[in-house]
C-alpha positions in Angstrom: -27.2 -63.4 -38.9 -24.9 -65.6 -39.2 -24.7 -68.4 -41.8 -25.4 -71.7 -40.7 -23.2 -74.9 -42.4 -23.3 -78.8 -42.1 -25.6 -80.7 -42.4 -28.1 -81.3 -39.1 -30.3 -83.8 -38.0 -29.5 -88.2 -38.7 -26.6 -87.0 -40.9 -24.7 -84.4 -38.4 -24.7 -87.5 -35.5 -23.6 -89.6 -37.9 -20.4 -87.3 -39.0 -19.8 -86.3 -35.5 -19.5 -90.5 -35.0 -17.1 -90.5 -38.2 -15.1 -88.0 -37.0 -14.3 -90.0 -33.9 -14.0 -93.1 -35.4 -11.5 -91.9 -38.0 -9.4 -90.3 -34.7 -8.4 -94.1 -34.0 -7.5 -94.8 -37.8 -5.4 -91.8 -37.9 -3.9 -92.7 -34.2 -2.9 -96.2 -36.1 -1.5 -94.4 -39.5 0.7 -92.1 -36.7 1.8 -95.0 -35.0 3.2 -96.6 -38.0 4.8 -93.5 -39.0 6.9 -92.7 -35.7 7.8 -96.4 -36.0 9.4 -96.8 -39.5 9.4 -92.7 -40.7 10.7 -90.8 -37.5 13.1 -89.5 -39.0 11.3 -87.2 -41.4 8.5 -84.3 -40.2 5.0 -84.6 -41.7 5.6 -82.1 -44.2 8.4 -84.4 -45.8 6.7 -87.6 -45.9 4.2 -85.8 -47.6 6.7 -84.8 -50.3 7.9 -88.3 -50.7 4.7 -89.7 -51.0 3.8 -87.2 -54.0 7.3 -87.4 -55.8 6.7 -90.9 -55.3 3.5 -90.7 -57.5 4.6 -88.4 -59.6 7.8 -89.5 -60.8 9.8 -86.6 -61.8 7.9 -84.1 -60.8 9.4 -80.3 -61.0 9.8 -78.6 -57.8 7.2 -75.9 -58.4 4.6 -79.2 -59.2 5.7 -80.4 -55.9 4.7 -76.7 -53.9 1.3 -76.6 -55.1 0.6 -80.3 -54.9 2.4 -79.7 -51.2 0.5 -76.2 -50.2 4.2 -74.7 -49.8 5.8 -71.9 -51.0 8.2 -72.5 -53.9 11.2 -71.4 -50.8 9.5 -73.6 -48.2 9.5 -76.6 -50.7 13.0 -76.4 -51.8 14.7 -75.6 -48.2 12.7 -79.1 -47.4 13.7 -80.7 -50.8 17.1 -80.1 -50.0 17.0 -81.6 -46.7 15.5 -85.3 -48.4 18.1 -84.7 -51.1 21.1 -84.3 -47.9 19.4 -87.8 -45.8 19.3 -89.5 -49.1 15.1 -89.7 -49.7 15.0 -88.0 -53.2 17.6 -87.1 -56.2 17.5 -84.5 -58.5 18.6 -84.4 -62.3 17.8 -82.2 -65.5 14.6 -82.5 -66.9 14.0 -84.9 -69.8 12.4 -82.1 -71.9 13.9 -78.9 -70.4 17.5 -79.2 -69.3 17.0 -76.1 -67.0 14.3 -77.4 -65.3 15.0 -79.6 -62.5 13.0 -83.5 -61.7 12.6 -85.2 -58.5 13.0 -88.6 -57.9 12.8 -91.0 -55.0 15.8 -93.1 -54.0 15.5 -97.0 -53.2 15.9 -96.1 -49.6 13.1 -94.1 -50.0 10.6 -96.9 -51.9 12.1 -99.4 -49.4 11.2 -96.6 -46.0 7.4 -96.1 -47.7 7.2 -99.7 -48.3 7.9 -100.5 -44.4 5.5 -98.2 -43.4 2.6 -99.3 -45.4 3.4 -102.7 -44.3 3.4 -101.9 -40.4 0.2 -99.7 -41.2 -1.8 -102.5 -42.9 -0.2 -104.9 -40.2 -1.8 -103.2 -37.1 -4.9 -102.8 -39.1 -5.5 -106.4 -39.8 -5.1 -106.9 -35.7 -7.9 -104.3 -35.4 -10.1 -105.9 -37.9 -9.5 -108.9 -36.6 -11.7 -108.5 -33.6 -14.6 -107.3 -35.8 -17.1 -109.4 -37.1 -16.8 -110.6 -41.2 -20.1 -108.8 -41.3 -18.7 -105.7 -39.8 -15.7 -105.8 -42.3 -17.5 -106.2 -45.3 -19.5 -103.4 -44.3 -16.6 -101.1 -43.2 -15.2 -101.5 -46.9 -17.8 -101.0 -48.4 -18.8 -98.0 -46.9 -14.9 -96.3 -47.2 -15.4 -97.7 -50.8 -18.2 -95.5 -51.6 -17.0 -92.5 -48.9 -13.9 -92.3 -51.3 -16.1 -92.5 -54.5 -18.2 -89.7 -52.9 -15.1 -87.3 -51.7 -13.5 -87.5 -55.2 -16.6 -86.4 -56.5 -16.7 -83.6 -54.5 -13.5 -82.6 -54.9 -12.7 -83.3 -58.5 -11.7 -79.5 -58.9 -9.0 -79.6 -56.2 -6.1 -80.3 -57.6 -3.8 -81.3 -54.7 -7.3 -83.8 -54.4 -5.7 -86.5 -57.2 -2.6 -86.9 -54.1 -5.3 -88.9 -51.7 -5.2 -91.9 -53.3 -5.1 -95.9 -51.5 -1.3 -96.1 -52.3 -0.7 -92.8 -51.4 -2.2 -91.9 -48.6 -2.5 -88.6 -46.7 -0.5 -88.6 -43.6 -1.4 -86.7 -40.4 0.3 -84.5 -38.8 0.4 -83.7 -35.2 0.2 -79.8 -34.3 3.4 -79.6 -33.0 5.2 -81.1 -35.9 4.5 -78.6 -38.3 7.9 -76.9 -37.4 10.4 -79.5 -36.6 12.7 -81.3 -38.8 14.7 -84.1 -37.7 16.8 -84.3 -41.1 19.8 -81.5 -41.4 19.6 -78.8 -44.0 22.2 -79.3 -47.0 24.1 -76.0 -45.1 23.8 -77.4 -41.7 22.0 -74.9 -40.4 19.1 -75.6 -38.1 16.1 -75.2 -40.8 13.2 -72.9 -40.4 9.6 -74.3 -39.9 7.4 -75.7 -42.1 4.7 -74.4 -43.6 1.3 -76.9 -42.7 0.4 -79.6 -45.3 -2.7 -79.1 -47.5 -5.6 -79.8 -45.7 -9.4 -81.1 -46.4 -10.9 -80.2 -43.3 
């Protein structure tokens, strides 16, 4: 017999009405990304975004925060260190260990695209009543307070956070690459992101 998951009843309808309504706020995060990120995959922005909270973070960090293999991770690390997104130096402690760091093109790239993000946003919100808004923050307020709860054992968990938000990543991105490898070779696909579903 098989095993039967999810919750039913009031609380299935209303995540089957969350899961739709978050299909529009992801649409809007996507949007923003082809806009001011098109030049880097899913997979990369993802890196940047966790370097950039992690500030020299070790390669091997970066794979397991990323759900890559320690190969996959460093083909991709070299193609953000070849279009100028991250740079590498010895680390403080261990001189044969190697830290990432973002560039300023890199802070200035993530800054543009939280600002086009939160832009659109505030046109969508603006057609909602103040009652609505207030109502829709709180209730991601406590959905956030709720997920980290859940999740406090998953490590690559501590990534989702307001500045540093997930990024979606359409299925037929998970292989392409618009940034060169450091050999100029065409690169291999990626691996998929770490997912929550």
């Amino acid at each position: 017999m098989a095993e039967e998951r999810g919750p039913h009843g009031p609380e299935a309808s209303m995540a089957a009405a969350l899961d739709e309504a978050a299909g529009t706020l992801l649409a809007v995060w996507e949007a923003a990304r082809e806009r001011t990120t098109s030049r880097l995959s899913g997979a990369q922005l993802r890196a940047v975004m966790v370097v950039e909270q992690y500030d020299g973070i070790n390669l091997r960090r970066l794979a397991t925060l990323t759900d890559m293999l320690l190969s996959s991770a460093s083909r991709l690390c070299d193609r953000l260190v070849a279009a100028g997104m991250l740079e590498r130096e010895p680390g403080r402690y261990d001189r044969r260990e190697i830290s990432l760091h973002l560039t300023p093109a890199a802070t200035r790239l993530l800054a543009e695209l939280r600002a086009d993000r939160r832009y659109r946003l505030d046109r969508i919100m603006a057609e909602m009543s103040a009652e609505g808004r207030a109502a829709l923050l709180r209730g991601m307020r406590e959905f956030d307070e709720a997920a980290r709860r859940g999740e406090a054992a998953a490590d690559a968990w501590s990534v989702l956070q307001p500045a540093y938000e997930r990024v979606a990543e359409s299925p037929g991105e998970a292989g392409r690459s618009a940034l060169p490898a450091a050999s100029g070779e065409t690169p291999p696909g990626e691996p998929p992101v770490a997912r929550t579903a």
